[in-house]
C-alpha positions in Angstrom: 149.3 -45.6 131.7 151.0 -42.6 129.6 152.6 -39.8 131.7 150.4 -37.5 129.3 147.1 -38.4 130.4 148.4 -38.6 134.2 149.4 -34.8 133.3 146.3 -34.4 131.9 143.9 -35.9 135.1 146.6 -33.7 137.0 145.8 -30.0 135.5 142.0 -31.1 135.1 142.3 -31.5 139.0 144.3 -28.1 140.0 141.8 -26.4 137.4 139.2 -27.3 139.1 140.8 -26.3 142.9 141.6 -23.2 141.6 138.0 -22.9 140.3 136.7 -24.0 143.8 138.7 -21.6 145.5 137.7 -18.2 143.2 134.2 -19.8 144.1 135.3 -19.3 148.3 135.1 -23.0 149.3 137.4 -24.1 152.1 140.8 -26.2 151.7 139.6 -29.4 152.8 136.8 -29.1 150.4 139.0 -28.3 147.1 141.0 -30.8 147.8 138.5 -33.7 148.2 136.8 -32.7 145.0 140.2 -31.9 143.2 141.4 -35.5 144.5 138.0 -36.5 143.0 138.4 -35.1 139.8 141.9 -36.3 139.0 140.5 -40.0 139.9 137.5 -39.3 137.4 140.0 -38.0 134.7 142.2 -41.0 135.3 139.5 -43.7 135.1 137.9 -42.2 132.5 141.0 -42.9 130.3 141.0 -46.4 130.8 141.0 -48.5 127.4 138.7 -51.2 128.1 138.3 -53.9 126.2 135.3 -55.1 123.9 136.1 -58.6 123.9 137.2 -60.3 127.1 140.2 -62.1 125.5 141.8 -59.0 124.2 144.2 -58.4 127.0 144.8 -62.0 127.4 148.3 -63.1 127.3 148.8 -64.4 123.7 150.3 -68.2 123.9 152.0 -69.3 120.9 150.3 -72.2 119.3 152.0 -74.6 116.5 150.8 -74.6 113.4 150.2 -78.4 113.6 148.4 -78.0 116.6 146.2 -75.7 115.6 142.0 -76.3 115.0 141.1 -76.7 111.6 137.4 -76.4 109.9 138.4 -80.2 108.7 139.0 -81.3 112.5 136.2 -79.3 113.7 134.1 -81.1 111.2 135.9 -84.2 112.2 134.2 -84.1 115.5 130.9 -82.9 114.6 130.6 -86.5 113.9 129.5 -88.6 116.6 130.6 -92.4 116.4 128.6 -93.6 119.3 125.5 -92.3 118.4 125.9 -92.3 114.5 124.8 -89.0 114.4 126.4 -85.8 111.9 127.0 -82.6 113.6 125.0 -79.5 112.1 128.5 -78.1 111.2 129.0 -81.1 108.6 125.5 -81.5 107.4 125.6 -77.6 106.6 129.0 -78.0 104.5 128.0 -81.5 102.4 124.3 -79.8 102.0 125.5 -76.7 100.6 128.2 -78.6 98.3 125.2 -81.2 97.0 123.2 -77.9 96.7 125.6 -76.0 94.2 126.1 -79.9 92.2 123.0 -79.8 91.7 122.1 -76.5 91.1 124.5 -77.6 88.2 122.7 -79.7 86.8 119.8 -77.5 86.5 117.9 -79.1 89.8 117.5 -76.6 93.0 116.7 -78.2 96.2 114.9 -75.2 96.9 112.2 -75.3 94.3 109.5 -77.2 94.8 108.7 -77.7 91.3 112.1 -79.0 90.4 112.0 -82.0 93.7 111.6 -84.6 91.1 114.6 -83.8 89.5 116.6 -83.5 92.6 114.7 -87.1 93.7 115.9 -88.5 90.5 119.3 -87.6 90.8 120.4 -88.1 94.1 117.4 -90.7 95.6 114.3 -90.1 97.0 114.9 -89.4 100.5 118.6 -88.0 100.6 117.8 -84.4 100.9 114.9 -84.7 103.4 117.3 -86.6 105.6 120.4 -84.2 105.3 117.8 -81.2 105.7 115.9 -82.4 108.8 117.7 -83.8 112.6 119.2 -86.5 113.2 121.1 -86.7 110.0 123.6 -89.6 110.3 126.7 -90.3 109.1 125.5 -93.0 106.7 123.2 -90.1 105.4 126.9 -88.0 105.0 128.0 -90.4 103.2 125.4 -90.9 100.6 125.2 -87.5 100.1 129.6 -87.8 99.4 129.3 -90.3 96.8 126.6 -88.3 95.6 128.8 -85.0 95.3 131.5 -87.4 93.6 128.7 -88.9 91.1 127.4 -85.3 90.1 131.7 -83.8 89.5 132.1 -81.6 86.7 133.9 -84.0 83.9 133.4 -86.9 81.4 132.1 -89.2 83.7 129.7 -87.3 86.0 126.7 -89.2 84.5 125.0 -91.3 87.5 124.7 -95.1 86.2 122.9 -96.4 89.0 118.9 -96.6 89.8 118.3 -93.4 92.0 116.7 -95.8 94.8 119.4 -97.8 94.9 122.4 -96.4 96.8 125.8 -94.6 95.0 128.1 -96.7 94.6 131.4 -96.0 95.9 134.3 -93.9 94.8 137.1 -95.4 96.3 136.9 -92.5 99.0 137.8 -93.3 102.8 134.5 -94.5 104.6 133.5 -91.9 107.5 132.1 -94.5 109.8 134.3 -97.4 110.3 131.7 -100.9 109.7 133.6 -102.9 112.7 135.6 -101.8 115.4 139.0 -102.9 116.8 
């Protein structure tokens, strides 16, 4: 606490003693309510915090050790399970929404769902827009992004039942375990 505001909750209490006594109270009496108006003053100027982690000590972390969106995204995936986290589904829906949008197909309008069917499979973006989207359905939806890039070969060359084929890109969900 400053000195300033202690010798500001000071003066607010002898102000109001020496209002209390023009008024004809007794000592003990200015002085409890003095006593109580220097502790009001003083609490009054207290800085307290909006967030409770404000005044926490801050602890250095490294930058290697510190949470990224791709690690975060890393454990929205559940291997047990073969479940995708809503953190990840959001992200890869939003990326296949603005490839597609590209290509002249929204997700979003109805009349435009054949399009979107045709160019990334019939069931894709029910499954990455409803629960239980699974990592399989992630990585569809990946190869799909990678089909749709911007560039010379972004034309899709496979049926759209059949599944994309790959791109050479790192499998999420390892097919056999150690």
């Amino acid at each position: 606490m400053r000195w300033g505001r202690t010798v500001t909750a000071a003066a607010a209490g002898v102000i109001a003693a020496l209002g209390l006594t023009g008024f004809g109270f007794t000592w003990p009496f200015v002085i409890g309510w003095s006593l109580v108006v220097v502790a009001l003053a003083l609490l009054a100027q207290l800085a307290v915090p909006l967030e409770p982690g404000v005044d926490a000590p801050h602890i250095p972390v490294e930058p290697d050790r510190r949470p990224t969106e791709i690690s975060r995204m890393a454990w929205a995936l559940n291997t047990h399970t073969g479940l995708a986290g809503t953190q990840i589904t959001r992200r890869v829906r939003e990326a296949l929404r603005q490839r597609l949008q590209r290509r002249g197909a929204d997700p979003a309008d109805p009349a435009k769902r054949s399009l979107v069917s045709a160019l990334i499979g019939p069931d894709l973006w029910a499954r990455l827009e409803g629960p239980g989207t699974t990592i399989v359905d992630i990585e569809r939806a990946l190869d799909v992004i990678d089909a749709l890039s911007p560039g010379p070969s972004a034309e899709i060359t496979t049926a759209p039942d059949a599944p994309p084929i790959s791109t050479g890109r790192a499998s999420l969900f390892p097919r056999h375990r150690r």
